[in-house]
C-alpha positions in Angstrom: 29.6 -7.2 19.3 30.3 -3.7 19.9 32.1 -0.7 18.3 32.7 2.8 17.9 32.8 3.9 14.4 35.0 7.9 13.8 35.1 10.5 11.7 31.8 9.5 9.7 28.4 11.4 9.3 25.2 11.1 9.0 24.7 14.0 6.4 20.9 13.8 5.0 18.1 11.1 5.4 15.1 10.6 2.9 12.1 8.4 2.6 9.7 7.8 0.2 6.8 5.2 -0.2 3.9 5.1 -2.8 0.9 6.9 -2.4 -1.4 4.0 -2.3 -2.9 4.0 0.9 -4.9 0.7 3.1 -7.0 2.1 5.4 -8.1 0.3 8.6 -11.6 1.1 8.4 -12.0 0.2 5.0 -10.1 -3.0 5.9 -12.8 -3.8 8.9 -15.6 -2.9 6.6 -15.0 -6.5 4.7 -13.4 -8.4 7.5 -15.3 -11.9 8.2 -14.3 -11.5 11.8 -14.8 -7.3 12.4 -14.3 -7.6 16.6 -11.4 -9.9 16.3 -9.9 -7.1 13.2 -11.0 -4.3 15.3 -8.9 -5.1 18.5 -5.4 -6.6 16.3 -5.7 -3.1 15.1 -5.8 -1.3 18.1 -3.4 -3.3 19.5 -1.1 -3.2 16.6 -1.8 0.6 17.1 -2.2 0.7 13.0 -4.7 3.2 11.3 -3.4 2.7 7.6 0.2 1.7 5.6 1.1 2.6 2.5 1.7 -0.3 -0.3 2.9 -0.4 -3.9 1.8 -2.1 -7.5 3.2 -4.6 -8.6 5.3 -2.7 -11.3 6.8 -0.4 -8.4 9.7 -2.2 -6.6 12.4 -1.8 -3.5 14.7 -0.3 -6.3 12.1 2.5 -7.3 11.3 3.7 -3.6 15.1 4.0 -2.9 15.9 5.5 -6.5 13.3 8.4 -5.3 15.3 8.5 -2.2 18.9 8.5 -3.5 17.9 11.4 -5.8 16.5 13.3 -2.9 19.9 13.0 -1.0 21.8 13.5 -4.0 20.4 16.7 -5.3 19.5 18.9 -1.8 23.3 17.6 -0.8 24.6 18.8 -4.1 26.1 15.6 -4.7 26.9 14.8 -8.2 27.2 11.2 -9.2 31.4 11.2 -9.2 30.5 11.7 -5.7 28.8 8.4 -4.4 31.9 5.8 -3.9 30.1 3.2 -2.2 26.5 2.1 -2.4 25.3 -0.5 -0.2 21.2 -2.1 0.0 19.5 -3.5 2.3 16.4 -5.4 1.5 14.5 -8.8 1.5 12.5 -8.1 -1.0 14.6 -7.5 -3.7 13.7 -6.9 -7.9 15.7 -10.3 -8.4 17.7 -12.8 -6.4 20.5 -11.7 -9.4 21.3 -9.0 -10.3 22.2 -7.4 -7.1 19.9 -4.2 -6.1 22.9 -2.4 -5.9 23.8 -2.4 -9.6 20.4 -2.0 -10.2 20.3 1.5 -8.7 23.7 2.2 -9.1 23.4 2.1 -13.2 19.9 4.3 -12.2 21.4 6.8 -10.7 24.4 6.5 -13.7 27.0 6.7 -10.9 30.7 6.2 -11.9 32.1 2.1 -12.0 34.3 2.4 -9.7 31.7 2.8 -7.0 31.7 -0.1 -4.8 28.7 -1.9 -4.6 26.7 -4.9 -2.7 23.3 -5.9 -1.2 22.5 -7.3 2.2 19.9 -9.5 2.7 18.5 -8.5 6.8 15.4 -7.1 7.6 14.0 -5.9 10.5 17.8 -4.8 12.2 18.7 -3.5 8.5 19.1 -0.3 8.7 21.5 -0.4 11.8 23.4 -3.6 10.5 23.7 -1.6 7.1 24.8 1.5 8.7 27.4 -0.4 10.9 28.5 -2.0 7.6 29.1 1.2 5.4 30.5 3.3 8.0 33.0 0.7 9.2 34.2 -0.1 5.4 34.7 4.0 4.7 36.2 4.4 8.4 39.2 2.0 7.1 39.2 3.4 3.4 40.6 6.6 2.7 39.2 6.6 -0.9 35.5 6.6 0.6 34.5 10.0 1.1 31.0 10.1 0.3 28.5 6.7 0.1 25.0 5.9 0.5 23.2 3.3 2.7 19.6 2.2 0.7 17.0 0.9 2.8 13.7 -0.4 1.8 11.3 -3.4 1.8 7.7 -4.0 0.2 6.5 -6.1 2.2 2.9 -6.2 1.4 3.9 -8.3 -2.2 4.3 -11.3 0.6 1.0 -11.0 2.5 -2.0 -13.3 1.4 -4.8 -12.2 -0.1 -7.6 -13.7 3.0 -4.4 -12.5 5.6 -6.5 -9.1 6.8 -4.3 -8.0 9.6 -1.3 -8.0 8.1 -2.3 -6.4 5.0 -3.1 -3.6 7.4 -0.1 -4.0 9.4 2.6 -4.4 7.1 3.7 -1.3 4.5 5.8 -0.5 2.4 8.8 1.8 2.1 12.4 2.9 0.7 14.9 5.2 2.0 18.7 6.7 1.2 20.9 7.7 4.2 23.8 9.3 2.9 27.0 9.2 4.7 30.5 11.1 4.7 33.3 11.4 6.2 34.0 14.5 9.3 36.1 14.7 12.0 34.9 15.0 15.4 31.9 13.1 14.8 31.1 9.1 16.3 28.6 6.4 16.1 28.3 3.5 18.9 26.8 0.1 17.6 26.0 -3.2 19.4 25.2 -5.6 17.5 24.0 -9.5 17.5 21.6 -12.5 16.7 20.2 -15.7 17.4 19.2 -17.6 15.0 17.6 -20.5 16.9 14.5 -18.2 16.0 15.0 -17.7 11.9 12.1 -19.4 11.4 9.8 -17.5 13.4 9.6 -14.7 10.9 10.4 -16.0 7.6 9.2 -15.0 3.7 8.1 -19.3 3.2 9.1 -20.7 -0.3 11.5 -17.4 -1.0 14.4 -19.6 -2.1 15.5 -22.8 -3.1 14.5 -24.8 -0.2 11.7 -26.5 -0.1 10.2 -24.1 -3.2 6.6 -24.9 -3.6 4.9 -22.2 -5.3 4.4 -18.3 -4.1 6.1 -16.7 -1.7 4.4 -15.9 1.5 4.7 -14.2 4.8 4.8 -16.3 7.9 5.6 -14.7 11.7 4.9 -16.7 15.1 3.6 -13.4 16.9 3.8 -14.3 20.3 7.4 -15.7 19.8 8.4 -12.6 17.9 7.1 -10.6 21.0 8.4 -12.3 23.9 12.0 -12.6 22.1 12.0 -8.3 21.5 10.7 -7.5 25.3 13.8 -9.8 26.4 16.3 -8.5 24.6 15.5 -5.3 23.6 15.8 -3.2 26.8 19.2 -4.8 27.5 20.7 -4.4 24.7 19.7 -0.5 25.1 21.4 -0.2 28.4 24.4 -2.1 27.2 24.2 0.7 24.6 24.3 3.4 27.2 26.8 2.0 29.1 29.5 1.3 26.4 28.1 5.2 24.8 29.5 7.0 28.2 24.9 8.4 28.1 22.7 8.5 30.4 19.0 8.6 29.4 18.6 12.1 30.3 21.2 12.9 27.3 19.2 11.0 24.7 16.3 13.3 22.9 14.9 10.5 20.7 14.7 6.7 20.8 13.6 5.3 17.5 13.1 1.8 17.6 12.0 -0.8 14.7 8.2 0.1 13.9 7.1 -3.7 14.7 3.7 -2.5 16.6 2.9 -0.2 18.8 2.0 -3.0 21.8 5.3 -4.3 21.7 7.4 -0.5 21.3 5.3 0.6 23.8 6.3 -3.0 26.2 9.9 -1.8 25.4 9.6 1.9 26.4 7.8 0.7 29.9 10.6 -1.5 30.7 12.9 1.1 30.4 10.8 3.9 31.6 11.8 5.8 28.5 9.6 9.7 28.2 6.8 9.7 26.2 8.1 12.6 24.2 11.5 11.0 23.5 10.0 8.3 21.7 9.1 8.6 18.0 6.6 6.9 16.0 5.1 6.0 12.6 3.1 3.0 12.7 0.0 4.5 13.0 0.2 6.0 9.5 3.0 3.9 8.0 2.6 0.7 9.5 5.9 -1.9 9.9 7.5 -1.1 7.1 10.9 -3.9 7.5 13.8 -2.3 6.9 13.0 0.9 6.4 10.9 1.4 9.8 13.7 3.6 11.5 14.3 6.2 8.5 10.5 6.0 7.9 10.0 6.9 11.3 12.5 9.8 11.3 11.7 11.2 8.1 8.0 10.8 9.6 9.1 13.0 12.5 11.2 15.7 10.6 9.7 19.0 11.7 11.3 17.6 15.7 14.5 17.2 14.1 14.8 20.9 13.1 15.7 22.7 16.2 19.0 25.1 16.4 20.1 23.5 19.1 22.9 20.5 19.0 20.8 18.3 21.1 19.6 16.0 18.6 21.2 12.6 20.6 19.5 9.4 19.3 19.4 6.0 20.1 18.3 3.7 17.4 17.4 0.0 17.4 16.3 -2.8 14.9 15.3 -6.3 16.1 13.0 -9.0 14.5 13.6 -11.0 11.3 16.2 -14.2 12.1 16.3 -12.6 15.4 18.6 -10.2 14.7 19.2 -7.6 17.0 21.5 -3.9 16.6 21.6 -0.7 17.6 23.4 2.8 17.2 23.9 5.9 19.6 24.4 8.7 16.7 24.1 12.8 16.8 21.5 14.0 14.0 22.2 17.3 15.0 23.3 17.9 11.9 21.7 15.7 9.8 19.3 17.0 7.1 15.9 15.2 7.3 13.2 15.2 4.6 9.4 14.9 4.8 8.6 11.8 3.3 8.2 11.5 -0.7 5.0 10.2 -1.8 5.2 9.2 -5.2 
């Protein structure tokens, strides 16, 4: 499917994750296998991620966020009329995350909130979503998109790699409505390959005991390098652009082997590209705003040139992504609480 989405803004972006840090080399220092850990890690392109206890949650990274958004926006809480989350590891199956944060951030009840349960293609899905329900509603003015995942609560205990790999973050995009301004989304899935990266015994099928994290690598891989590179000129094309008009591409933070596959194909600049898995790792979700909040200080310049192409793609093999202008979107550093 694609779409072009009026009249709606990007207005700020923030990120925050926990500042409990794995580090590779501490990691290798107790691996049973230190060449096979040593080369997944270069590979990967992974030199630490950030995870959270147990008592911090999805909810608490994106509280920190929403705040941020909220208070440098000069938003009051009257403001927010729609709250949407995006997460697959939520603080409960029920309640939704949504009312969770909405009664956090004591926003009024008639703010219009619901979760949706994607991962690795969240943030553009959720930003489709929002911005298509306040295109058609008058009433929607101001909302904010929560993104986040903590991913590392999955990973098992003798799993070294992807306790590396996998970290953890929470975001809060808020949007509003402005004339003049578009975003361009394709979007899609396949979901013959759901159970190639799946969170096993998460639900009420087949519930054994503990959740854990399972991925098929090489099918994850071969199903981005595909797809991907089409579905960014399809992008492109239906986004009137040429590749000299984009400045940044910012793709899901899955590793940097497989970004770097994608970039190739479409012989994308080095210097357009923007990365945070070295320090961040694959953070789900909340890879794209972690890897723009990452790279704030490029965002900054006084000129409107701040075309961007973004693109999720992974978990159920879902697949979007979004030609946007951040020219004049506010972008934090990252919180580190």
């Amino acid at each position: 499917m694609k779409t072009e989405i009026k009249n709606i803004k990007v207005a700020a972006i923030s990120t925050t994750v926990q500042n409990k840090i794995r580090k590779a080399k501490d990691l290798f220092k107790k691996s049973k296998d230190k060449n096979k850990f040593k080369a997944s890690a270069e590979t990967l392109g992974v030199e630490q991620s950030y995870f959270t206890e147990d008592k911090i949650t999805t909810v608490d990274l994106c509280y920190a966020s929403s705040l941020e958004v909220m208070k440098k926006l000069k938003w009051n809480k009257n403001d927010v009329q729609i709250l949407v989350f995006v997460t697959q590891t939520p603080d409960y199956l029920m309640p939704s995350c949504s009312n969770i944060l909405q009664k956090k951030l004591k926003l009024n009840n008639r703010c219009v909130c619901y979760d949706i349960n994607l991962g690795c293609s969240g943030y553009v899905y959720g930003l489709w979503n929002i911005c298509s329900v306040m295109e058609h509603n008058s009433n929607l003015k101001k909302g904010i998109l929560a993104v986040g995942d903590t991913m590392s609560k999955t990973i098992l205990k003798n799993d070294e790699i992807n306790k590396l790999l996998f970290g953890d973050s929470g975001s809060a995009t808020a949007i509003q409505k402005m004339q003049n301004q578009s975003i361009n989304f394709i979007l899609g899935s396949d979901g013959k390959g759901s159970d190639k990266l799946m969170i096993k015994q998460s639900g009420f099928r087949g519930k054994k005991g503990k959740p854990y994290f399972f991925m098929d690598g090489i099918e994850v891989f071969y199903f981005a390098i595909l797809n991907v590179p089409n579905l960014i000129r399809r992008l492109l094309i239906f986004s009137k652009k040429k590749m000299k008009n984009i400045k940044y591409y910012i793709f899901h933070q899955a590793n940097k082997f497989m970004i770097d596959k994608i970039s190739e194909n479409l012989k994308i600049e080095k210097e357009k590209m923007l990365y945070s898995i070295r320090e961040f790792g694959n953070t789900s979700s909340a890879s794209i705003p972690t890897t723009i909040c990452a790279n704030y200080k490029k965002f900054k310049s006084k000129k409107n040139d701040n075309q961007a192409i973004l693109s999720g793609f992974g978990a159920g093999y879902s697949y979007a992504a979004a030609h946007l202008d951040l020219s004049k979107t506010k972008i934090f550093k990252i919180n580190k609480i």
